[in-house]
C-alpha positions in Angstrom: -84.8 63.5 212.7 -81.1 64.6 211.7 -80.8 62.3 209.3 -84.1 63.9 207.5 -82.5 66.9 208.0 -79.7 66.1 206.1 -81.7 64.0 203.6 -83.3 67.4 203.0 -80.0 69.3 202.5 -79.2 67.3 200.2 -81.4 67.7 198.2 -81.6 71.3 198.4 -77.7 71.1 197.4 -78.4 68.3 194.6 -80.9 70.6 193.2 -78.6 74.1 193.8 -76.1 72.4 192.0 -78.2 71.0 188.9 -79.5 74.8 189.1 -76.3 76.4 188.3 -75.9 73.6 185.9 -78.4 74.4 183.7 -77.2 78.2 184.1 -74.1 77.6 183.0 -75.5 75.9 179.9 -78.1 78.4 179.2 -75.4 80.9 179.2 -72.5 79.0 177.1 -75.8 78.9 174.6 -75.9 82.9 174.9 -72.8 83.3 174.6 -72.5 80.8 171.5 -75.4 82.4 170.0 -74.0 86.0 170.0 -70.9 84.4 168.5 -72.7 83.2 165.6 -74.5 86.4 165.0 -71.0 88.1 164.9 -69.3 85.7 162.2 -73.0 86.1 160.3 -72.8 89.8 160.4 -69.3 90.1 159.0 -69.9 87.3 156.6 -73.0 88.8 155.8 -70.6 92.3 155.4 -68.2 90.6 153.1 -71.4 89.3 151.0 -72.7 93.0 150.8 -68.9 94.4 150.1 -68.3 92.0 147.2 -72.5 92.4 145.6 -71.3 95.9 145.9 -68.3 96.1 143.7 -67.9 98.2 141.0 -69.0 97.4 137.5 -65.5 96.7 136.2 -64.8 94.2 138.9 -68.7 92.3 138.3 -67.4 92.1 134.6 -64.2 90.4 135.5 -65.9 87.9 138.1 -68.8 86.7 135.8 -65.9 86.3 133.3 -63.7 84.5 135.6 -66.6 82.4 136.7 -68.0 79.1 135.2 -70.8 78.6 133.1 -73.6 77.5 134.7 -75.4 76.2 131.6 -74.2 73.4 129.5 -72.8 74.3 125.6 -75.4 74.5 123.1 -75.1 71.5 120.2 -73.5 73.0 117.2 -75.1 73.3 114.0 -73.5 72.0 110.9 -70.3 74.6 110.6 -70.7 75.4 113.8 -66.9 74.5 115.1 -66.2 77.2 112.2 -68.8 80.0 111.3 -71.3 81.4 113.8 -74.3 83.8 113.8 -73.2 86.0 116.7 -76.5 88.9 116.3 -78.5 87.1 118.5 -80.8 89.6 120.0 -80.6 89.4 123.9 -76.7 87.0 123.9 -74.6 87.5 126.6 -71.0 86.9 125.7 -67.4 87.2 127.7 -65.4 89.8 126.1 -63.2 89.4 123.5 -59.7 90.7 122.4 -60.1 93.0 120.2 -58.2 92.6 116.6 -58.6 96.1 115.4 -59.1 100.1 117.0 -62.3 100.3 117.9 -65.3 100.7 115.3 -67.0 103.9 115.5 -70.7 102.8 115.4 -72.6 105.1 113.6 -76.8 105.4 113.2 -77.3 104.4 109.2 -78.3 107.9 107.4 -80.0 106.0 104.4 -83.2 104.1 105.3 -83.0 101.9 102.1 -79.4 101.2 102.7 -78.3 97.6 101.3 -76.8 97.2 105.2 -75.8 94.4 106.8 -77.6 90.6 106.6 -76.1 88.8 109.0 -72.3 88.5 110.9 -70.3 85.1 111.3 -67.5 84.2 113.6 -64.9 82.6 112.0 -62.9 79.9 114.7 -59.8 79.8 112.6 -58.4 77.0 113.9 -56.4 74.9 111.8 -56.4 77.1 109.1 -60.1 76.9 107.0 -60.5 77.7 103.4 -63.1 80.1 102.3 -64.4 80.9 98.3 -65.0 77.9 95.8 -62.7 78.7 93.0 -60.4 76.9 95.6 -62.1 75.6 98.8 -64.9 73.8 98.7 -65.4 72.5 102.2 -67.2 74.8 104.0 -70.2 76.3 102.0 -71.9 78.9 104.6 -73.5 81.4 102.6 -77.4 81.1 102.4 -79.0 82.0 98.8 -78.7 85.9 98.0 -75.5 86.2 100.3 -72.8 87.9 99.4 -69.1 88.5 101.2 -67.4 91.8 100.0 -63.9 91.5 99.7 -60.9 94.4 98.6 -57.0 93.5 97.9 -54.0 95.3 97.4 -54.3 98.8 99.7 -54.4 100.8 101.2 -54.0 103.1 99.0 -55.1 107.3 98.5 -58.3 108.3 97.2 -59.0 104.8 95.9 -59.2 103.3 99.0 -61.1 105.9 100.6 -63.6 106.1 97.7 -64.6 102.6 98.2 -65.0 103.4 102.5 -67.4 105.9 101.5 -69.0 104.0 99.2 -69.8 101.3 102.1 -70.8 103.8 104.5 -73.2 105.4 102.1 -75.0 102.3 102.2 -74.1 100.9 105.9 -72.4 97.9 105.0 -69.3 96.5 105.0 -66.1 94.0 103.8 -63.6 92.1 104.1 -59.6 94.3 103.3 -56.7 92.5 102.5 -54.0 95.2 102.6 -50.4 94.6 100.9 -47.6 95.2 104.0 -45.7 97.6 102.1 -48.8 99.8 101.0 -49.5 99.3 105.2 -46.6 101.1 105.9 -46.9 103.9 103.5 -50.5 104.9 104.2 -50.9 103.6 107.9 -53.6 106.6 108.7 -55.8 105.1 105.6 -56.2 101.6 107.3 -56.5 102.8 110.7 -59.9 104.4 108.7 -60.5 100.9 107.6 -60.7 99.1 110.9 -62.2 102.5 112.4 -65.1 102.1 110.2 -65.9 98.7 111.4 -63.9 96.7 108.4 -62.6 93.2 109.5 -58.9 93.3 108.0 -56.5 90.5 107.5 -53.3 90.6 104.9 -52.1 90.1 101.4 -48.5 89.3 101.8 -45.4 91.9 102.5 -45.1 92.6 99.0 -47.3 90.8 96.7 -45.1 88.7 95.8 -46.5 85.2 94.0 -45.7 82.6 96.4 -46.0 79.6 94.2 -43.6 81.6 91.7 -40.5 79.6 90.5 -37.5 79.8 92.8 -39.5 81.0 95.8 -38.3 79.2 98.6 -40.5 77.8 101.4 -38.4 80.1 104.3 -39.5 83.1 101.7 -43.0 82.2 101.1 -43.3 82.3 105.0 -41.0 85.5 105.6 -43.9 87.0 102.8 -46.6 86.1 104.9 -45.4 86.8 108.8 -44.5 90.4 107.4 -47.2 91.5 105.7 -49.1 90.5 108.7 -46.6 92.4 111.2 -46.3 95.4 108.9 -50.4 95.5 109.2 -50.4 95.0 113.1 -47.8 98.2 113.0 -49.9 99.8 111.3 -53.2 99.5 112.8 -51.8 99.4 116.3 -53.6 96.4 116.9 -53.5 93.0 116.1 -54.9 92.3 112.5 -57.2 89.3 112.1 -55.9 85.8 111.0 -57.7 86.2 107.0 -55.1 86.0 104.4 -55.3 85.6 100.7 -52.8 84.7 98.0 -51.6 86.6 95.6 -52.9 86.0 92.7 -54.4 83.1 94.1 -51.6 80.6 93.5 -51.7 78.6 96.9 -48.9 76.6 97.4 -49.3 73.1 99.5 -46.5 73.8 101.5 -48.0 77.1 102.2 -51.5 75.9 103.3 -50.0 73.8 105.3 -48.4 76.3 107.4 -50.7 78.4 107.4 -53.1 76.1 109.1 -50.6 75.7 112.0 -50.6 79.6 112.6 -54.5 78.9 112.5 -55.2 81.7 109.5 -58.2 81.1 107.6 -58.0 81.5 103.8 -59.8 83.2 101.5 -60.0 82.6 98.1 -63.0 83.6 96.1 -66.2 82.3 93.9 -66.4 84.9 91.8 -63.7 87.4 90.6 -65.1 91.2 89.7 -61.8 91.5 86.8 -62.0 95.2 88.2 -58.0 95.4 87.9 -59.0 95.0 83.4 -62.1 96.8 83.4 -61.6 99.8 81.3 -64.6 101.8 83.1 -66.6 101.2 85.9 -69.8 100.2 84.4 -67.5 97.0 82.9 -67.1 96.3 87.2 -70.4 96.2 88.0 -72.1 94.3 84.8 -69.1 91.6 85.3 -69.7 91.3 89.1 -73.6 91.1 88.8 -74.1 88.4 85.9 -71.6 86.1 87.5 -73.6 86.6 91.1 -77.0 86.1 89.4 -75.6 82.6 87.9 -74.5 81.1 91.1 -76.8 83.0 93.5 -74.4 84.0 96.1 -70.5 84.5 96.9 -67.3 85.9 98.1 -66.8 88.8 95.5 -63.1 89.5 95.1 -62.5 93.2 94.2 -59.1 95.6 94.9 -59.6 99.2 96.5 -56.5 100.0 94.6 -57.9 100.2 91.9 -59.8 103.5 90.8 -62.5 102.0 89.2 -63.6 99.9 92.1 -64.7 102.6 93.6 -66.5 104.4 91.6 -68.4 101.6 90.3 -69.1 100.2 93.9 -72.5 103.1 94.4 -73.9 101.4 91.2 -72.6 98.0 92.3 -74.0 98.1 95.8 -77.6 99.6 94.7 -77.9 96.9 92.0 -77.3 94.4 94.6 -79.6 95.5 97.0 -82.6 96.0 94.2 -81.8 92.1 93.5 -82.2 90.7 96.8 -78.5 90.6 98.1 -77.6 90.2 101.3 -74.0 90.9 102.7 -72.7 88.7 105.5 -70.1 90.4 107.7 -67.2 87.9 108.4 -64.9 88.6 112.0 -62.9 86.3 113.4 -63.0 84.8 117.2 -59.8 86.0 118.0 -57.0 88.1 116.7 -53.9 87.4 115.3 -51.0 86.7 117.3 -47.9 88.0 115.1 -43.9 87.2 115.5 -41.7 88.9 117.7 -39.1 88.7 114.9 -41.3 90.5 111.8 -42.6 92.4 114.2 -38.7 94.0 115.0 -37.7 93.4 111.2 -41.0 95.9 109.7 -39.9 97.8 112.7 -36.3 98.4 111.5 -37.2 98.9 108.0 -39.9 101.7 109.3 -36.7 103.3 110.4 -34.5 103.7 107.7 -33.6 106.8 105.8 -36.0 107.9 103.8 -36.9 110.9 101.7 -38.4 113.4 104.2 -42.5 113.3 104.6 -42.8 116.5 106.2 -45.6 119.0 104.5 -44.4 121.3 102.1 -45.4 124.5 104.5 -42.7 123.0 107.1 -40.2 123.0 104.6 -40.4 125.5 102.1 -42.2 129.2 102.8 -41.5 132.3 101.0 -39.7 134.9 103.1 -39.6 137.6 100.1 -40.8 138.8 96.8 
């Protein structure tokens, strides 16, 4: 009888003891479980906190972040030129080469306007304009690339900006350094407008001239494109043309390790000979109409060029042109040691430029 007894307490201790057991587990798992809900709640917090952040700081995440989607196949050109108008594209931001373009609604509902815009990747240094380069032939029938040389220059310069604006298109300027520096405010308007603007040398000097040493050549280039970066307050785009078009090997070579793209031409509007402006704009549109499409070389120096540029531009859209806007992917990086030597010139003595009305006023008749 006692030893059922104890058989029974047994028992009732084996199954006390399996009881507290399973207690013990069941709360471990409580206790485990609320654990778990704690870390999800704060990681679920720091999810919120960072879907929350402010638009500046989403910009610079999707930016930082990798693409998800492989890179589409270029076209033929493609590692060069690129339509970049695609309605709906989402791009990274980009440096930006220039003061920012005021972009205006277009006033004139039969304005000749804008066809299409390209990207240029400048790497290497790519030639642009047939009379010299004839590698990378981009322009579709009817297109036409506006280009100006030589300012910027007063009330020549602006004449052909409001010539564009009239009819809501646009160019390409190749300002001299030295005209940069005299008439900063009138290529600040340039870039303002929406102009892409590259350089023309420091002083228009012919590179390929006799005597003109290679270290010369270069200073020519590096300041023109410094004293254009002063200037603007911004870093000018790598496009550069020649004077005159002479184009040096030793030259192209260099340029294409800066990675500045070249522009010569394929059709030259003689505007700098023309004795009116009507000579401008018959010269311009019989050599276009023979070879159907181009990079039209023209200098807003010159007074002529813009006031032949309303006709020009109207004749051009009644024929079918196009104009292709040309920007480049990035901006161009200038050298520390122009950039101090424009700098130092800029400083100089110079005759004063203060308005008459702070220097002379009458005080008595």
């Amino acid at each position: 009888m006692l030893s059922i007894v104890a058989v029974k307490r047994n028992e009732q201790a084996t199954r006390s003891s399996a009881a507290q057991l399973v207690a013990g587990s069941i709360m471990r798992i409580v206790i485990g479980l609320v654990a778990a809900g704690a870390v999800s709640a704060c990681v679920g917090g720091a999810v919120w906190t960072m879907s929350a952040a402010s638009p500046p700081e989403k910009i610079q995440q999707a930016a930082a972040a990798p693409p998800n989607n492989p890179a589409p196949k270029a076209e033929p050109l493609g590692d060069v030129t690129g339509t970049v108008t695609a309605p709906g594209t989402v791009t990274a931001p980009e440096p930006k080469p220039a003061p920012s373009a005021t972009k205006r609604a277009c006033a004139n509902p039969n304005a000749l306007g804008i066809g299409r815009v390209v990207e240029i990747d400048t790497s290497g240094g790519p030639g642009f304009g047939f009379e010299h380069f004839k590698q990378l032939d981009f322009l579709n029938d009817k297109e036409v690339v506006l280009t100006f040389d030589d300012g910027p220059w007063p009330v020549n310069t602006p004449a052909v900006l409001k010539a564009l604006a009239d009819e809501c298109t646009t160019g390409i300027f190749f300002p001299i350094g030295k005209h940069a520096t005299y008439h900063p405010d009138i290529l600040r308007q340039v870039a303002a407008a929406g102009h892409t603007v590259g350089s023309h040398t420091w002083s228009h000097a012919n590179l390929n001239k006799k005597g003109m040493t290679e270290q010369q050549a270069k200073d020519e280039i590096e300041k023109g494109f410094s004293a254009v970066r002063l200037a603007l307050g911004a870093a000018p785009s790598p496009f550069f043309r020649f004077p005159q078009l002479q184009h040096p090997a030793a030259m192209v070579t260099y340029l294409g390790t800066r990675d500045i793209s070249m522009f010569s031409c394929d059709l030259d509007s003689f505007d700098f000979k023309a004795s009116t402006p009507d000579k401008i704009v018959e010269t311009v549109m019989t050599k276009v109409n023979k070879l159907g499409k181009g990079i039209i070389l023209m200098h807003d120096f010159q007074k002529h060029t813009g006031e032949a540029l309303p006709t020009l531009l109207a004749r051009l859209k009644a024929g079918g042109y196009k104009v292709v806007q040309m920007k480049a992917k990035t901006p161009l990086q200038t050298l520390p040691q122009y950039d101090a030597e424009v700098v130092k010139d800029a400083k100089l003595p110079t005759i004063s430029s203060r308005p008459v009305s702070s220097v002379v006023q009458t005080v008595g008749n």
